[in-house]
C-alpha positions in Angstrom: 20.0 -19.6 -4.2 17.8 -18.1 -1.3 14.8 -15.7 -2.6 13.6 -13.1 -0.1 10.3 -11.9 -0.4 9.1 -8.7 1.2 4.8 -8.6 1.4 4.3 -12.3 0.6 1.3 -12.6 2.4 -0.2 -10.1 0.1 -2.2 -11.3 -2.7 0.5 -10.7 -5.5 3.1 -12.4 -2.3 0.8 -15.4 -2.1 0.9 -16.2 -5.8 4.8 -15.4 -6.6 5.8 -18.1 -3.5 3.5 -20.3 -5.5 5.1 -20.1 -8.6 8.9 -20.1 -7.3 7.7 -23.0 -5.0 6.7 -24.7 -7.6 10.4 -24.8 -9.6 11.9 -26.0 -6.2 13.5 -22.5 -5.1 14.6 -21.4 -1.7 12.2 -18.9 -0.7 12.4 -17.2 2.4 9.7 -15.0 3.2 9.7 -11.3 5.9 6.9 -11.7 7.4 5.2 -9.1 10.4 4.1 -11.5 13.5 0.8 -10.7 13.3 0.6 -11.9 9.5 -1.7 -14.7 8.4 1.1 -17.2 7.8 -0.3 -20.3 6.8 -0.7 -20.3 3.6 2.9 -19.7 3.0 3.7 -22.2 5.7 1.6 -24.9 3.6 3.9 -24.0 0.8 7.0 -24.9 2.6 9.1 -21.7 2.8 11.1 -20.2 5.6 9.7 -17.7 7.7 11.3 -14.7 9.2 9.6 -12.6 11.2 10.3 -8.9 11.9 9.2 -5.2 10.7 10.7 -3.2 7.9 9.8 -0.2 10.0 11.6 -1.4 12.2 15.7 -1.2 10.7 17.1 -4.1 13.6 15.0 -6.7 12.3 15.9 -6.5 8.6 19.6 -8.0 8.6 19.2 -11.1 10.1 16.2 -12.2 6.5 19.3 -10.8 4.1 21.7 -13.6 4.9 22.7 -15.4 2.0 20.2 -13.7 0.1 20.8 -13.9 -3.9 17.3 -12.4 -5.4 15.4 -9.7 -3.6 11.4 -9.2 -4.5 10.4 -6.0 -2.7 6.1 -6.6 -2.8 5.0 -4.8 0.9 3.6 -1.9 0.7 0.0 -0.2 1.2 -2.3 0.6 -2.0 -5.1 1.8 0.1 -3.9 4.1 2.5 -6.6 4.6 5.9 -4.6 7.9 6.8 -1.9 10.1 5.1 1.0 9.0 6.8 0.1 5.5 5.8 2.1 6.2 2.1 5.1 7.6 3.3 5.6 4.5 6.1 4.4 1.7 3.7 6.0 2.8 0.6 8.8 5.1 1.2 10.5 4.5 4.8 10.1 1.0 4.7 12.0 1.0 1.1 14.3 3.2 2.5 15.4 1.0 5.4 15.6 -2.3 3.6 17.6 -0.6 1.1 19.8 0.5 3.9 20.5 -2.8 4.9 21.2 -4.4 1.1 24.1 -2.1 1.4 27.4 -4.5 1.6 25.2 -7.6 1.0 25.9 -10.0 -2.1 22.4 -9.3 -3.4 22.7 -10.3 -7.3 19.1 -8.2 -7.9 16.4 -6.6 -6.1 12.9 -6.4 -8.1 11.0 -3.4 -6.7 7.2 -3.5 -7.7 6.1 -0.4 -7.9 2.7 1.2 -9.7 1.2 2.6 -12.8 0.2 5.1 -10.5 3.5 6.5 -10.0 3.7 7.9 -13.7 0.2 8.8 -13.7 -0.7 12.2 -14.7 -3.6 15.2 -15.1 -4.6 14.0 -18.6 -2.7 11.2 -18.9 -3.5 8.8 -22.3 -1.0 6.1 -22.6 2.2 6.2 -20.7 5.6 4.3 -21.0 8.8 3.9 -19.4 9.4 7.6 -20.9 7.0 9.2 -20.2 7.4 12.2 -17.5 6.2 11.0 -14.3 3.1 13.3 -12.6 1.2 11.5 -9.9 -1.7 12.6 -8.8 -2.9 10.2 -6.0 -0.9 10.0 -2.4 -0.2 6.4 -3.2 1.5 7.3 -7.0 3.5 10.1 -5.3 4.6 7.9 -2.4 5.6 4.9 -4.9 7.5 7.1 -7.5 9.3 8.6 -4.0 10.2 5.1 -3.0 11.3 4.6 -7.1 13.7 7.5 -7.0 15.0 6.5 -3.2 16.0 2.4 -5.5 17.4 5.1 -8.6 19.6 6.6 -5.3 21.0 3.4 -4.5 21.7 2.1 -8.0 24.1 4.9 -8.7 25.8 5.4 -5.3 25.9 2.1 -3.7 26.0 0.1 -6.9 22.7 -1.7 -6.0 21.7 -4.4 -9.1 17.6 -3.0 -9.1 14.7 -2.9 -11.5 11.2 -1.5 -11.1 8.5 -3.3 -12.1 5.0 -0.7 -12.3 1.7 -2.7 -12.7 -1.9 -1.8 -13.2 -4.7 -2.5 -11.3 -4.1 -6.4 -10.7 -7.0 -8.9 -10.3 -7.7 -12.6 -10.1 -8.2 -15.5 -7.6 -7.4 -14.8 -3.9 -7.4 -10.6 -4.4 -8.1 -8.9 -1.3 -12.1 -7.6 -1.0 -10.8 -4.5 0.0 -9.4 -3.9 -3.4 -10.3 -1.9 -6.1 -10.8 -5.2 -8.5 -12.8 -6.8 -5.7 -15.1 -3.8 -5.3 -15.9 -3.5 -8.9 -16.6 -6.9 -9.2 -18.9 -7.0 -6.0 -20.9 -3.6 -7.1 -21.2 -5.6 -10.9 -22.8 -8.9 -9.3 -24.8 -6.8 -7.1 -26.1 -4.3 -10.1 -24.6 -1.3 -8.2 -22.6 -0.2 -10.7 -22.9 3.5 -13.2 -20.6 3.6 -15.4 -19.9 7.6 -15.4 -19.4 9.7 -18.4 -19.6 7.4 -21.7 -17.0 5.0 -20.7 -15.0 5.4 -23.0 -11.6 6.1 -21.1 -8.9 3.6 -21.2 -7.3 1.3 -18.3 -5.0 -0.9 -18.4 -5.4 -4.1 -15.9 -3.6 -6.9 -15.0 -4.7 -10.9 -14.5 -2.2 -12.3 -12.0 -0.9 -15.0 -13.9 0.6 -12.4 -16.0 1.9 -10.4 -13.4 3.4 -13.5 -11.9 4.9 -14.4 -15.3 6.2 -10.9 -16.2 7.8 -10.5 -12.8 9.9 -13.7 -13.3 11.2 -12.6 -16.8 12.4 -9.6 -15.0 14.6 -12.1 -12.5 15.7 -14.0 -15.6 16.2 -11.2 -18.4 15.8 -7.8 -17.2 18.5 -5.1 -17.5 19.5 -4.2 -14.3 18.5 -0.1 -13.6 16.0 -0.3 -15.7 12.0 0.2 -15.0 9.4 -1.9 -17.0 5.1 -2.4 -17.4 3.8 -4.9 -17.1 -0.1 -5.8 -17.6 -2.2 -7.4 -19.8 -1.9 -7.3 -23.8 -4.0 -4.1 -24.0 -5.5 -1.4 -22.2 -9.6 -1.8 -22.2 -12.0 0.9 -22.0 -14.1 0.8 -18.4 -17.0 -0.3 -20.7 -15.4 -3.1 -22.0 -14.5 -4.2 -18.6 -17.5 -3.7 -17.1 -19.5 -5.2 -20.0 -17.3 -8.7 -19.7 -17.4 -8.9 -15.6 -21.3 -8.4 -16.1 -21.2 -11.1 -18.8 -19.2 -13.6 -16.5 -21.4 -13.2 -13.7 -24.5 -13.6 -15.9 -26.0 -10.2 -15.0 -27.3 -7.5 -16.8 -25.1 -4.3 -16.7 -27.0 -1.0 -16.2 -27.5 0.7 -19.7 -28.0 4.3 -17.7 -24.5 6.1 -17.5 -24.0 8.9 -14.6 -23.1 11.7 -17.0 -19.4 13.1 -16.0 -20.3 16.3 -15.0 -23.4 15.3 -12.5 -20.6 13.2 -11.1 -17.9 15.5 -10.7 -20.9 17.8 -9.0 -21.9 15.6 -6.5 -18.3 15.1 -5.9 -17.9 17.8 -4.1 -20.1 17.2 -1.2 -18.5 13.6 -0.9 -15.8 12.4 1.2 -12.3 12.2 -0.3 -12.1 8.8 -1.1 -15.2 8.9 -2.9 -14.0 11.9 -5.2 -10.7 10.0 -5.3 -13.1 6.9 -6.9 -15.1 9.0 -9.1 -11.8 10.8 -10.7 -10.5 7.6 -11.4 -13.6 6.0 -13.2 -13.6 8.6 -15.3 -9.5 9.2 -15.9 -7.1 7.4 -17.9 -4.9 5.0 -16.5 -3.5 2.7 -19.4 0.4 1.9 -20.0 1.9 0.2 -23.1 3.9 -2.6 -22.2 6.3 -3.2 -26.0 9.4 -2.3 -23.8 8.1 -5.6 -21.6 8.1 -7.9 -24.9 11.0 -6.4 -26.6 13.2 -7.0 -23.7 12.0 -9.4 -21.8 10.1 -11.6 -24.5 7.1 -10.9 -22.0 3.8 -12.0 -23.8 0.7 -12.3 -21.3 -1.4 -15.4 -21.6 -4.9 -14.3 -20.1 -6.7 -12.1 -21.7 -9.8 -10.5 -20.1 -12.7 -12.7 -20.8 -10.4 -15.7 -19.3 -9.3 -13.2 -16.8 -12.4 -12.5 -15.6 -14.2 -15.9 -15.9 -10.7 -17.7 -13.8 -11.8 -14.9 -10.9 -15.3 -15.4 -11.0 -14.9 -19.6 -10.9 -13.2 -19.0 -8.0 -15.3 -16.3 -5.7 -18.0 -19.3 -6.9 -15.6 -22.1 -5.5 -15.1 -20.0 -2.7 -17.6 -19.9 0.8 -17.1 -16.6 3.1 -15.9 -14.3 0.4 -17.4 -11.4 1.2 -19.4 -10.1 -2.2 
């Protein structure tokens, strides 16, 4: 059995070799040139090096292919076109070339933000789909491109929509990374009373809930996965402070001086505040009904497992 894996240098990539390393699978990863590659070279996998924007180089990583994970992809876009390229037309032109191939099943991780709505509480794999952020519109796009295939070229797909994921080895560019970095440093407002609820997701449980998909998931199907609950961003922020033995600002930025100021800032920083203050929770009982999926790491260990390792770590920017 040969595993492809699209965005393994990634930090979800990095951890999901790991794991399928680890139970002696072929994994053969489609990587860009200029990708950081030894990690996954320490690991023992096969490299193959090409562009999924660019359609020629695809074919050639899909020979004897069995089990498809499709991870690359861009969650914080530096210009506009950045969602359609990352998410949409590089979808679209590996799916183009699974057409004809023996693939047995193709895992597309997508995003909670893709069913993300304007007042949004808790969604599920029902609930009407309303994105409100480039990114969510560009991954519920690429979502509906997979749907495309599944019904006319009989592709064997399932999406896979996660939360904001954290833990050892997450990018510092990340949104997890930032609001652990503004915590430790005692930058960090909560704004309005905190109160509003969002789901996360440790990797381990990713990890784990992606490879339940492989094993048990019905094929054309979408599932959530994240952690057991959705917390509210004062929980959260109250348990990172905890961790990193800081004291947590009692003063909260009330919403509406927030949403003031907002205007005069730059788009990514409305785009920041309108999510601190926004729901963006999913419930995840379709994920243990079907799969058996039941996460492992719960916040506080979630946390205290990320904060061991920035502490293990030297040259991690915080």
């Amino acid at each position: 059995m040969v595993t492809l894996i699209t965005g393994a240098t990634g930090f979800i990539g990095r951890h999901l070799v790991r794991a399928l390393r680890s139970q002696g699978r072929y994994v053969r990863c489609f990587v860009r040139k200029t990708s950081n590659t030894k990690p996954l070279e320490k690991l023992g996998v096969e490299l193959v090096y090409g562009d999924l924007l660019d359609p020629s180089t695809i074919p050639f990583a899909l020979r004897d292919v069995d089990i498809i994970y499709h991870l690359a992809g861009v969650v914080y876009p530096r210009d506009k076109t950045a969602p359609y390229k990352a998410n949409i037309l590089m979808t679209k032109n590996l799916l183009n070339a699974c057409v004809g191939q023996n693939i047995c099943k193709f895992i597309y991780l997508s995003s909670i933000a893709a069913a993300i709505g304007t007042n949004s509480w808790i969604v599920d794999e029902t609930s009407p789909c309303n994105p409100v952020t480039r990114y969510g519109k560009s991954k519920l796009e690429a979502e509906r491109l997979l749907i495309n295939f599944m019904k006319e070229k009989g592709l064997p797909a399932i999406i896979v929509r996660s939360p904001l994921v954290y833990g050892p080895y997450q990018s510092e560019f990340s949104r997890a990374a930032m609001l652990f970095r503004s915590i430790k440093k005692r930058t960090f407002r909560i704004i309005g009373d905190g109160t509003n609820l969002i789901s996360l997701c440790y990797i381990d449980n990713l990890i784990q809930g992606l490879l339940l998909v492989e094993k048990r998931g019905k094929l054309g199907e979408i599932y959530f996965i994240a952690d057991e609950r959705p917390y509210t961003l004062k929980e959260i922020a109250e348990v990172i402070a905890q961790k990193e033995h800081v004291k947590l600002a009692r003063f909260h930025i009330p919403s509406w001086l927030a949403l003031f100021v907002a205007h005069i800032l730059p788009h990514s920083s409305r785009k920041v505040i309108r999510e601190m203050t926004s729901n963006w929770a999913c419930d995840i009982s379709k994920a243990k009904r079907e799969l058996g999926y039941l996460p492992k790491v719960n916040l506080e260990e979630g946390v205290k497992k990320t904060v061991d390792w920035y502490e293990s770590m030297t040259g991690v920017n915080r």
